[in-house]
N, C-alpha and C positions, 0 to 999 in steps of 0.2 A: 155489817159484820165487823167486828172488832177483834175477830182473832182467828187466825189462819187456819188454823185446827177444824172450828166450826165451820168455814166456808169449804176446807177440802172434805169433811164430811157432809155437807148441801152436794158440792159437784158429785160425791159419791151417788147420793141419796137422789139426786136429780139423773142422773145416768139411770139407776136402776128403776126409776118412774115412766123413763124413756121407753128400756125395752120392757115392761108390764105392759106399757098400752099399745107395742107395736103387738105383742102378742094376742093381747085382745081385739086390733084389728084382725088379725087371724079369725081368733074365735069366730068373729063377727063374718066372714065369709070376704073378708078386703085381704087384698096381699100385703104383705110384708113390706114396710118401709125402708129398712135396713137388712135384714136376714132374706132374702125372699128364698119360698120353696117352692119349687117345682109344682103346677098344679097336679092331684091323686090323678090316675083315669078312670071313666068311670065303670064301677061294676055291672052295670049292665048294656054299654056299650059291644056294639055288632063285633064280628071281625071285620077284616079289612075287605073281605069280596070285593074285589075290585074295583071301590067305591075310594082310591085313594087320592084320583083326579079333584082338580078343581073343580074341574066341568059337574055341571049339575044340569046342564038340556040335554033333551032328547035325543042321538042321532037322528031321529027321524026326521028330527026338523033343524037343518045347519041352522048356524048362527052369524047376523049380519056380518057386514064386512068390518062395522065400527065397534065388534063387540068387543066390552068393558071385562073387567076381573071378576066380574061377580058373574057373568055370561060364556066363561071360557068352558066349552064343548070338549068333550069326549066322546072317544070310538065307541060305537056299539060295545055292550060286556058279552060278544056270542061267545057260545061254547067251543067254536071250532077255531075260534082264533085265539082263545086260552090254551084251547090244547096243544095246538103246535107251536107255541112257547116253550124255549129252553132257556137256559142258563150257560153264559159262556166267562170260565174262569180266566183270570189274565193277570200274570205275576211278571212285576219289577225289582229293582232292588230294596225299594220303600213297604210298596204295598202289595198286596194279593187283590182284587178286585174283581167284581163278577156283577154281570152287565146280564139284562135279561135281553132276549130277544122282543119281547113283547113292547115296542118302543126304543127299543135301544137302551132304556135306564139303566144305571148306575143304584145298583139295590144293593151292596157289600161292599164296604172297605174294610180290610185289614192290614193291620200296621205291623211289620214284622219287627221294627226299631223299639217298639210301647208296649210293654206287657200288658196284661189284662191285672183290674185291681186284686185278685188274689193272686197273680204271678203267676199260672197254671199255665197259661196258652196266650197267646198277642193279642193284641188290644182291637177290637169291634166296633167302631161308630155305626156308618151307616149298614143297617140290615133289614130284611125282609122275612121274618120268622111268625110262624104262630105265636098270637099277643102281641109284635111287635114289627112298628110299620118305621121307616125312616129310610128316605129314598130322594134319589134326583134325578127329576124328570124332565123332558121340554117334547115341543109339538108342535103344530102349524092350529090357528082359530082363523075365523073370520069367512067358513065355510067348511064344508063336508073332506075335510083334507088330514094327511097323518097326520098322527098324534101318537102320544105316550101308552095309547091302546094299541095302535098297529104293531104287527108283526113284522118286523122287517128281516132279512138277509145279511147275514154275517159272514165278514172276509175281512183278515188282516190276519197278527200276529198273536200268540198267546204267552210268550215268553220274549224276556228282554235278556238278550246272549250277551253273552260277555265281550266288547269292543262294540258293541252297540250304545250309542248312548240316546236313541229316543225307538219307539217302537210305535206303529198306528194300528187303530183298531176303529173297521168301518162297519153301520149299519146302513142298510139302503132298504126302505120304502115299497112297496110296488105302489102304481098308481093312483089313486082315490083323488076325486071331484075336481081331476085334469092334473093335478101335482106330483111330485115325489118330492121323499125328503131323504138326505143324505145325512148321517152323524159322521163325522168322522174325529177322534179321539188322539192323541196325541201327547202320549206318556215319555216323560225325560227321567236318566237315569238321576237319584240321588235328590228328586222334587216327590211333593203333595199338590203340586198343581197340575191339571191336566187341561191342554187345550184342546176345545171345542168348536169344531167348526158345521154347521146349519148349510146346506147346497141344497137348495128352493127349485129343483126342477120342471118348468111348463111343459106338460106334454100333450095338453089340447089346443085348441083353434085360435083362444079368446084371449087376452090380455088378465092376470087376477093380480088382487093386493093382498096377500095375507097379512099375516102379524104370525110372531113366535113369540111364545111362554118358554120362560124358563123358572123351575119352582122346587123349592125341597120342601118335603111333607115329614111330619114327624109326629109320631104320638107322643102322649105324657106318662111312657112309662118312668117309672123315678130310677133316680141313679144309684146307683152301689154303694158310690163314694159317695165322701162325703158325711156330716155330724148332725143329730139335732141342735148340737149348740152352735152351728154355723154353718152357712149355705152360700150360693154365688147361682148368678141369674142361669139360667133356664128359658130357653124360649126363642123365637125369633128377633132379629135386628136390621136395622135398614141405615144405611149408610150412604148420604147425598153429598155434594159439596156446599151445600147451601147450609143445613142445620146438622151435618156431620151424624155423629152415630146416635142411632134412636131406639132403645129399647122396648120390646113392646109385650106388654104384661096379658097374659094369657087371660087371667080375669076381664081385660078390658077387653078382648076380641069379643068373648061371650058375651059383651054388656053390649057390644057395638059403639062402642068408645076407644078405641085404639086411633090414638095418635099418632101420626105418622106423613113424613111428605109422600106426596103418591103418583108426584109427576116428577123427572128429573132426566138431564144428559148423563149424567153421572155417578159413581159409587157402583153398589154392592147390593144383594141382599144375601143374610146371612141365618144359619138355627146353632145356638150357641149354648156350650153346656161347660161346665166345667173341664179346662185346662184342655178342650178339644172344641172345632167347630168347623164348618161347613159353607161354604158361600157361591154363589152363583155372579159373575163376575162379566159385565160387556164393556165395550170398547168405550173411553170417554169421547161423548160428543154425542151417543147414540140414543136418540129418543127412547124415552122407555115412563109406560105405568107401572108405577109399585102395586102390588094387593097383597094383602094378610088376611086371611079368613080360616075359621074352624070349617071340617068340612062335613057335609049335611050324615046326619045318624052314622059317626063316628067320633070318637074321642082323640083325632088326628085334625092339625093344624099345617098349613100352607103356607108360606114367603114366596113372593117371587116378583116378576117382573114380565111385561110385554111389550114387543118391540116392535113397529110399525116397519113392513119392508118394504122399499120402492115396486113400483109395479112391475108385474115380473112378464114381460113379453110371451104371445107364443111361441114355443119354441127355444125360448132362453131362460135363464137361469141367475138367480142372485144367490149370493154368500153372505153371510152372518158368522163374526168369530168370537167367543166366547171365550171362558173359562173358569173353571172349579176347581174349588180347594176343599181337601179334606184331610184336616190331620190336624198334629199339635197346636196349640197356640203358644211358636215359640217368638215370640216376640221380633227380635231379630230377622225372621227367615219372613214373616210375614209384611214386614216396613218393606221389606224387595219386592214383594209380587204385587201388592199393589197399595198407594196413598190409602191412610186409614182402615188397613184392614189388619191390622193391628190391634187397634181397639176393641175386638172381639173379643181380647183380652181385658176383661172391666176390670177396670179401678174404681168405675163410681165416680162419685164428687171429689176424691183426691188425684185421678190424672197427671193433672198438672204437677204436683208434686212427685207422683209413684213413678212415672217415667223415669223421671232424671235418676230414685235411687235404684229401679231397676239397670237402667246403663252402668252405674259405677260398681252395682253387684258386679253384674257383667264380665269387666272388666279387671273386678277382685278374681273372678272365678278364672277367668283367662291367665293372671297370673300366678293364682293360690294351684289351682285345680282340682278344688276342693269344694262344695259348696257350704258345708259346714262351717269350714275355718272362713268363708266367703261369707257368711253372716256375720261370724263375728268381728269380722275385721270391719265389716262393712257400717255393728254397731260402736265396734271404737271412733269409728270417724265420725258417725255423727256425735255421740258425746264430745271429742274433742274441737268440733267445730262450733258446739255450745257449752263451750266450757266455762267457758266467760259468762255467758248468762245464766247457766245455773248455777255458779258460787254465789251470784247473787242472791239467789233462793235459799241457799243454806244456809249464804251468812245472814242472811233473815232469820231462820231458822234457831240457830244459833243462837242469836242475840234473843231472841223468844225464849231459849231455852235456860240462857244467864239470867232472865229477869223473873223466869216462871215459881222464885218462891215469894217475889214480893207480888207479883198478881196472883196467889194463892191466897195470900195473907190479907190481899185485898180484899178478894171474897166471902173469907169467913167471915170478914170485919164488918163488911156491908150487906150482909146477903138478905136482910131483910130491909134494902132499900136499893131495889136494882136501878133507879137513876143515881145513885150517889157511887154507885159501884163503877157503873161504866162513867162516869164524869172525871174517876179517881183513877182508871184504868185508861183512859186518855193519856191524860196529865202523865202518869208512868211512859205509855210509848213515849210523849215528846221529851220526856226528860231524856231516856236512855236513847233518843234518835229511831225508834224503832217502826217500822210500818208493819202490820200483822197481815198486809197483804201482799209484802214484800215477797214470798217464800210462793205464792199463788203464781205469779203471774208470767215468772219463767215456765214456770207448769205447763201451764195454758198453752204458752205460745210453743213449746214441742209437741204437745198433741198430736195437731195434725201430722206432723212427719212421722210420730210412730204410728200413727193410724194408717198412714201411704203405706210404710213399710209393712205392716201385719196385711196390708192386701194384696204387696208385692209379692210375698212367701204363701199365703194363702193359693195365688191366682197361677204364682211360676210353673208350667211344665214341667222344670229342670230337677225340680224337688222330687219327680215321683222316680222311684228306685234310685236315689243317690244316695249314696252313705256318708258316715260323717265318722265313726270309731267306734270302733271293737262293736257295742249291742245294737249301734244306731245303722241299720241296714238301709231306713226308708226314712229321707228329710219329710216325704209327706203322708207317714203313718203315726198313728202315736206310740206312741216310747210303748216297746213292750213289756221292760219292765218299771215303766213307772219313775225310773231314778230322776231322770229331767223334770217332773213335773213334781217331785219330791223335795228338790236342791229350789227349786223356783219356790216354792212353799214358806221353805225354811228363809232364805231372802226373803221375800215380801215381809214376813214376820220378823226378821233383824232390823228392815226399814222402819216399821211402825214402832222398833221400841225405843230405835237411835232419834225419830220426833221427841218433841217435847208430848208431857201429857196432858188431854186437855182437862181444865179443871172440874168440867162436869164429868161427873161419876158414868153418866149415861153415856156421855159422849165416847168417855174411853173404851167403855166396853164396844161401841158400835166398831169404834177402829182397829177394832181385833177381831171382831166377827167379818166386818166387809173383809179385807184381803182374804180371809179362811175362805167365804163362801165365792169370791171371786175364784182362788186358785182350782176351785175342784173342775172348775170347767176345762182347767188347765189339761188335764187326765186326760182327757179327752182330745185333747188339740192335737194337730202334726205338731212331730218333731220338730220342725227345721221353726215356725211359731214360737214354740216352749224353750227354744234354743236362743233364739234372741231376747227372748222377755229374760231368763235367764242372765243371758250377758250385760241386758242393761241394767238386771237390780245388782248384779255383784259391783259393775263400776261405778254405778250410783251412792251404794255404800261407801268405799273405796275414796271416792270425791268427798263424800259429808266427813269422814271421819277425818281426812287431809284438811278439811275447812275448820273443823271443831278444833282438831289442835292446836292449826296456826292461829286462832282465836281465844286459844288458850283456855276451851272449856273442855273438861274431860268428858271423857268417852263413859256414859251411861245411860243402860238398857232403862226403859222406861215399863216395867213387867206388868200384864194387867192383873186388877184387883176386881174379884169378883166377889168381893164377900160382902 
């Protein structure tokens, strides 16, 4: 390529080749490369009957001592120990939460700090409703012993009093094939994590080994939030110290291709949704298999983990301590509770870059107390920390733009002899010093950071209901009336007229129609998004126009010609 114009319309033109054929893996029934959505559920998927367990054998028949993930056992589904199943509600200062009796599970979280996406009522993760299963369960395998089916006995507290700062909440077991199992739950004022502690009590003759599951189930119903023109993962994650965080694409459980480590001392397993998520959390050092599986004639999936317990004497008793989180993914509050779980919050392939700009948002925000002016502050810094490198680009640009009538007049002169054109159009850049690729390649190399960035503000928590002035109530709704993604419009279209023009007739018009049909996506974007893209074409201009001058080339709109 020989001129800047035509390579930034390839990278346009090559971007938009990108996502056609991501969407045609769609089509074609493959997930999403970059966009991923949620898988549908299916329409003729059961309800849940009580089929939410991993377990898929028989009670009738236990299950060895060394049973695997794919062998993990459930209680009988009788009807009389459904029935005397209740519900028992339990409010902190965080959450409202309600725990069944049937297992002890944790079937409801509500967040009284997190509205719900219409603002109407607090925000819902996990729940257990008609159509809709997503629950955290655990239970003793490795014979006829409680589980996430048993009924157990409830005793503790239902209210976290004021000068209280932790409150417990106990289920206990009755006996079954010599065991009892004990929950006991351990809620702190002003947390999303709640500790879990497992008391494995012998109350036969004989020496046993169990093992404990622990697992969140969750159907695929889809999310509220959220755009067609933009989505963020869905699904389960498993997180080791070995190969760190692993996302696992719901297509590939159904193929039975899910990749994942599945033995480890360490990590997490986690169900992860947009700007909210879930995790199942043991002691590092503690034996444990991972399993991920869909579960049999339901459109409901499993994460979890099994943990080998020392032999539990007769008469004596082991402990197991735990713990769950359910709530934000606020970045900050989650680095505390435990190494890498943080990472529920995807970045993707930009991490390593989106961290560091989310820290110094952070930090903007702490002392702007704004989040709004927190973006933009946060885009002046990075312009001015590439200030330097994009003058470069301009004053490429620029000097493109001094020279763009005698590489006109080249064209007309030579246009039917296109090696004697570009030989002649050589010879011009090296006379006037000019590289036509000069203006590219500062480009380039900011990409990624505003890529980081667009998934920093995509991904933040702190955007949903923060305001920004006067109409902008919600950093992560879109503009209700449209003005932000209007002003954004009108920049992108000041940038392409302040370029030079390129001298194909076709070319010009493409670079008037890309930004057009890029911005309408815009409309659709959150706010706090359309706010940075925003801030960086006003400084963007602002910078060319300062370069153009001190270069001594005026200031000229470059308008398209369509006739």
């Amino acid at each position: 390529m020989t001129d800047i114009r035509r390579t930034i319309l390839w990278v346009i033109f090559g971007f938009s080749m990108v996502l056609l054929w991501d969407q045609w893996q769609v089509f074609n029934g493959h997930p999403a490369t970059f966009f991923p959505q949620p898988a549908k559920p299916s329409a003729s998927a059961p309800a849940r009957a009580g089929s939410s367990s991993v377990p898929s054998a028989s009670s009738a028949t236990p299950a060895p001592a060394g049973a695997t993930a794919s062998t993990v056992p459930g209680a009988p589904p009788t009807a009389p120990a459904a029935a005397q199943a209740e519900k028992i509600v339990v409010t902190t200062d965080t959450m409202v939460l309600t725990f069944s009796t049937e297992g002890g599970s944790l079937v409801r979280t509500e967040f009284l700090k997190e509205r719900s996406d219409d603002r109407k009522s607090n925000f819902v993760l996990l729940n257990e409703e008609a159509g809709h299963v997503y629950v955290a369960e655990s239970g003793l395998i490795g014979g006829d012993f409680p589980n996430h089916k048993t009924v157990m006995a409830f005793s503790g507290d239902k209210q976290l009093k004021d000068g209280q700062d932790a409150m417990t909440v106990r289920f206990e077991s009755p006996e079954k094939g010599g065991l009892k199992l004990v929950k006991t739950y351990t809620l702190k004022r002003g947390s999303y994590e709640v500790q879990v502690k497992h008391e494995v009590i012998n109350t036969g003759a004989q020496s046993v080994t169990p093992q404990l599951y622990l697992q969140i189930v969750r159907d695929t119903s889809k999310l509220s939030s959220g755009s067609s023109f933009y989505s963020t993962f869905t699904g389960p994650a498993v997180y080791t110290g070995e190969k760190h965080f692993q996302k696992v694409e719901l297509a590939d459980i159904d193929k039975n291709k899910a990749d994942f480590q599945k033995e480890s001392t360490s990590g997490y397993v986690a169900m992860v949704q947009h700007y909210f998520a879930s995790a199942w959390i043991l002691p590092q050092g503690t034996k444990r298999e991972v399993f991920v599986r869909k579960l049999p004639e339901t459109s409901s999936y499993a994460v979890g983990m099994i943990a080998p317990l020392p032999p539990v004497a007769a008469g004596g008793k082991q402990a197991v301590d735990a713990r769950f989180f359910a709530g934000p993914e606020d970045e900050r509050e989650l680095e505390k509770i435990e190494p890498g779980l943080e990472l529920v919050k995807d970045y993707g392939v930009f991490t390593i870059i989106a961290k560091p700009l989310y820290w110094l948002l952070a930090k903007l925000h702490g002392f702007l107390g704004n989040w709004g002016w927190s973006i933009m502050a946060l885009v002046l810094l990075i312009k001015i920390a590439f200030y330097w490198l994009q003058a470069k680009g301009y004053e490429s640009m620029a000097k493109m733009k001094a020279i763009n009538p005698k590489v006109m007049a080249i064209r007309d002169r030579y246009k039917d002899e296109p090696q004697k054109m570009q030989t002649e159009m050589m010879r011009i850049y090296k006379e006037e010093k000019v590289n036509p690729m000069g203006g590219c390649f500062p480009i380039l190399i900011q990409i990624p950071v505003f890529i980081a960035l667009y998934w920093v503000l995509l991904s933040s928590v702190e955007m949903r209901g923060a305001p920004w002035i006067l109409w902008i109530k919600d950093l992560a709704e879109p503009d209700p009336w449209f003005i932000l993604p209007v002003v954004m419009t009108i920049s992108t279209l000041i940038q392409t007229a302040l370029n030079p023009a390129p001298p194909d007739p076709v070319q010009a018009k493409m670079m008037w129609f890309m930004p057009l049909a890029f911005s309408v996506m815009f409309f659709f974007f959150p706010s706090g998004l359309v706010l940075y893209w925003v801030t960086n074409n006003i400084l963007s201009i602002a910078q060319q126009a300062l370069i153009n001058h001190r270069m001594g080339v005026p200031v000229q709109f470059n308008l398209p010609k369509f006739s």
